[in-house]
C-alpha positions as CSV (number, residue, x, y, z in Angstrom):
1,X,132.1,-12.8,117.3
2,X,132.2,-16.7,116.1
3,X,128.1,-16.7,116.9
4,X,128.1,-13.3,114.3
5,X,130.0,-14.6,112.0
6,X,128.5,-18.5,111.9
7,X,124.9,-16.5,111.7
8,X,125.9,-14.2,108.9
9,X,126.8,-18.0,106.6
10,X,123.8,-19.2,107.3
11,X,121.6,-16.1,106.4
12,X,124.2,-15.9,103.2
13,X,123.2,-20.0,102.6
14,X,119.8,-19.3,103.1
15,X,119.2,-16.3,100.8
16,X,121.3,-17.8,98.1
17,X,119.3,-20.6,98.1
18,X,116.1,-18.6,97.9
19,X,116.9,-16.1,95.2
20,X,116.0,-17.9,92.2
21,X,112.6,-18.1,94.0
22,X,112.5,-14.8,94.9
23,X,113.6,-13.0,92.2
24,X,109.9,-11.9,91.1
25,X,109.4,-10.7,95.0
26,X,111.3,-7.7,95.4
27,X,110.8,-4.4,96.2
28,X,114.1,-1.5,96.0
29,X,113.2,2.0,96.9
30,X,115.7,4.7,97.1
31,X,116.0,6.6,100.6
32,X,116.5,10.4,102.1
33,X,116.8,11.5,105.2
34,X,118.7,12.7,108.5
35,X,119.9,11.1,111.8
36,X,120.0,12.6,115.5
37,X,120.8,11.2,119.1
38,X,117.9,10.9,121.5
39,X,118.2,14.4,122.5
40,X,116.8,15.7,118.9
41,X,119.8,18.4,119.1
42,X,120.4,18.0,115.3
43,X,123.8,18.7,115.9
44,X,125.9,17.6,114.4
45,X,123.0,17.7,111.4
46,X,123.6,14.8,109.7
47,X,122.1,13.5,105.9
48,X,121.5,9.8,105.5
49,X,121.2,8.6,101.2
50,X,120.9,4.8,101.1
51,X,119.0,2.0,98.9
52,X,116.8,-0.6,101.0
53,X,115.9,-4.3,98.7
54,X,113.9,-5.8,100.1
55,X,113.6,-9.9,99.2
56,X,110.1,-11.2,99.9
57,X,109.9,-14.5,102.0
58,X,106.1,-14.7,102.0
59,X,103.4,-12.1,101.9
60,X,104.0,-10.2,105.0
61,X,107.6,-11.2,105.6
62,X,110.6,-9.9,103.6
63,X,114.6,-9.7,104.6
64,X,115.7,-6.7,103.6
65,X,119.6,-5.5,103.4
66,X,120.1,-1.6,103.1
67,X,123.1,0.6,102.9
68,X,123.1,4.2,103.8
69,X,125.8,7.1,103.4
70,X,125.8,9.2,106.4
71,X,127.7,12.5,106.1
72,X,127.5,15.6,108.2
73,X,126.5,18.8,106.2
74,X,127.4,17.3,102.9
75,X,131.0,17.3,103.9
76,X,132.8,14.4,102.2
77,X,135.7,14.5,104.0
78,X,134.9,12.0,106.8
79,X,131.3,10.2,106.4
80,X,129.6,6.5,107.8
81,X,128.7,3.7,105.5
82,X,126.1,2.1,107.3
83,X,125.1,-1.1,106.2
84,X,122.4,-3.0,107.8
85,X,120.3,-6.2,107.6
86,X,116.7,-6.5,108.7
87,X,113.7,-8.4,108.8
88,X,110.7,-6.8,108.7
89,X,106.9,-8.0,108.6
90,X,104.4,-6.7,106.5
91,X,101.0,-5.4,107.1
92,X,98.4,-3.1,105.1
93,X,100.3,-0.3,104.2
94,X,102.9,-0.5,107.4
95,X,106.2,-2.7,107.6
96,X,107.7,-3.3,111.4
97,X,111.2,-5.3,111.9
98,X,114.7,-5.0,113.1
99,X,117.8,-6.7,112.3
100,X,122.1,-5.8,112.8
101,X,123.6,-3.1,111.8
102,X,127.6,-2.1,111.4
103,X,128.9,1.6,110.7
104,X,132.3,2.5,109.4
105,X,133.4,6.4,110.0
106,X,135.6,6.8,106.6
107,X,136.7,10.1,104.2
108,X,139.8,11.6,103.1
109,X,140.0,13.4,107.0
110,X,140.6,10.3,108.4
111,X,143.6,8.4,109.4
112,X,142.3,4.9,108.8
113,X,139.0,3.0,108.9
114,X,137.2,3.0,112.5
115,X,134.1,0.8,113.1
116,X,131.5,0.6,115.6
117,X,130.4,-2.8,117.2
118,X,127.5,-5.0,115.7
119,X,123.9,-2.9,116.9
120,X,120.9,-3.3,117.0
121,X,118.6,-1.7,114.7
122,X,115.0,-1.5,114.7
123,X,112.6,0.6,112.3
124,X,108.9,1.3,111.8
125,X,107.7,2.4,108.8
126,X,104.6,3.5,106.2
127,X,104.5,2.3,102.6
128,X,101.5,4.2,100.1
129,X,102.2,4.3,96.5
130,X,105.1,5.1,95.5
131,X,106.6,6.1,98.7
132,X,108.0,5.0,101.7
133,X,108.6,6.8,105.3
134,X,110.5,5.1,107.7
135,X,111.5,5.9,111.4
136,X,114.4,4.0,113.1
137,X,116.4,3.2,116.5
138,X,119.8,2.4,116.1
139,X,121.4,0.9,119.6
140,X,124.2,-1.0,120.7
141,X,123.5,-4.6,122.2
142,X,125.6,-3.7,125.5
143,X,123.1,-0.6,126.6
144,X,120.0,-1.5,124.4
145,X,118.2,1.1,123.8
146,X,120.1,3.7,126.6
147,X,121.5,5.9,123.7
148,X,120.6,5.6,120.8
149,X,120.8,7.0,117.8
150,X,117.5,8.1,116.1
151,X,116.7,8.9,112.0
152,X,113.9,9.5,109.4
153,X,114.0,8.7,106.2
154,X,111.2,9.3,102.9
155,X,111.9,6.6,100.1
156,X,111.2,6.5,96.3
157,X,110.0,3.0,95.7
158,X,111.5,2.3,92.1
């Protein structure tokens, strides 16, 4: 957890230090979608809603945090936030990465705040005009890639 945390000061450092620089190197895009285990059940069907920024570092390399709502037939009562960090490299028309990611089940149904462990998170995705289609694995580090969870997402590049 001390390794988490001591690399999670020095990404803050890092990108504080580069934001004045970057400030003209952005990209946001607003994102829809839904999220399934690996036996593409769909059930529970659940909706994903999140923003992605992504902070340029060169040309083809960009760190990008995200934050999704994930909630199960647009039932509010219990849902995930979903907040993730990536970094992703940049082709013609494609982006590829993966980063850490760390979901909280909250909602008025529940008794409290329960979190999952720090997970893996890798994603693949297809940017064209004004859109952006993303796939993505979501896996804890103790069985990578065993179970994971799997989701699509289209996003409104704003």
């Amino acid at each position: 957890m001390k390794k988490i945390a001591i690399l999670m000061l020095v990404g803050t450092a890092l990108f504080l230090a580069a934001t004045p620089r970057l400030s003209a190197q952005t990209g946001l895009s607003l994102n829809f979608g839904v999220v399934t285990d690996k036996t593409f059940t769909f059930n529970p069907f659940l909706w994903t809603g999140g923003v992605t920024l992504d902070l340029f570092l060169s040309p083809n390399l960009s760190l990008s945090p995200e934050g999704y709502v994930i909630v199960n037939n647009f039932d509010f009562g219990a849902f995930f936030v979903a907040p993730a960090v990536l970094l992703n490299f940049h082709g013609a028309g494609f982006f590829v990465g993966g980063g850490l990611t760390k979901w909280w089940l909250v909602g008025s149904d529940i008794g409290g705040s329960y979190a999952s462990d720090f997970g893996a998170k890798l994603n693949f995705g297809l940017k064209a005009g004004g859109l952006r289609f993303t796939i993505f694995a979501v896996t804890p580090f103790t069985n990578f890639l065993k179970e994971p969870i799997l989701g699509l997402t289209l996003g409104f590049v704003l």
